[in-house]
C-alpha positions in Angstrom: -24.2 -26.2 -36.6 -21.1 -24.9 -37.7 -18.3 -26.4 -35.2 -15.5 -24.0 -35.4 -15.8 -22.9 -38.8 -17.0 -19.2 -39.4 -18.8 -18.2 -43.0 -18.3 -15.9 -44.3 -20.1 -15.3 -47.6 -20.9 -12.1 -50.4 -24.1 -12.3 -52.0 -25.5 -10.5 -55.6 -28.9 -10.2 -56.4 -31.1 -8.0 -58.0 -29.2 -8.1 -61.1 -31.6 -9.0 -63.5 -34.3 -6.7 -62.4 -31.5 -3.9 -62.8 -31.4 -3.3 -59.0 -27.8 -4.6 -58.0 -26.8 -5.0 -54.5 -24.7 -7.3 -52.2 -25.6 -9.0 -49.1 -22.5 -9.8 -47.3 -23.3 -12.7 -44.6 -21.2 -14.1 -41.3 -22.1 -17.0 -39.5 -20.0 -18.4 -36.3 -21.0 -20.3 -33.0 -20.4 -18.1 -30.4 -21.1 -19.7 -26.4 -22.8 -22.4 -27.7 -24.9 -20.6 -29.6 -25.5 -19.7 -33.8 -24.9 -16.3 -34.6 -25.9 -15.3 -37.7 -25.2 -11.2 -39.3 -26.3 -9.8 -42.6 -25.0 -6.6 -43.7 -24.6 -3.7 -46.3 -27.7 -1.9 -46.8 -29.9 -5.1 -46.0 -33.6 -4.0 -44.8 -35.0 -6.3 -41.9 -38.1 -7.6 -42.8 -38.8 -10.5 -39.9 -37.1 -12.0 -36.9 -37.2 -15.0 -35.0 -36.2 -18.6 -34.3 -34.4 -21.3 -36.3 -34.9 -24.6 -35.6 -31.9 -26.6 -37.4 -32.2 -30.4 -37.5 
């Protein structure tokens, strides 16, 4: 998905409502396999599987 290229990417939101925050985002192939990280003060609210085609 990615080939040897890592993302890495900062994210606003919440500005509008007056609730600012930043989602930072990494994304790399690692062993074959898509590794995907979210970070600063993000909540999880669901896991599971992506199916890219």
């Amino acid at each position: 998905m990615f080939g040897t290229e890592k993302i890495n990417l900062c994210v606003e939101q919440g500005y509008e409502m007056k609730r600012p925050s930043l989602i930072h985002i990494r994304a790399e192939e690692i062993e074959s396999k898509n590794n995907i990280r979210l970070g600063e003060k993000v909540e999880s609210i669901a896991d599971g599987k992506w199916n890219v085609r």
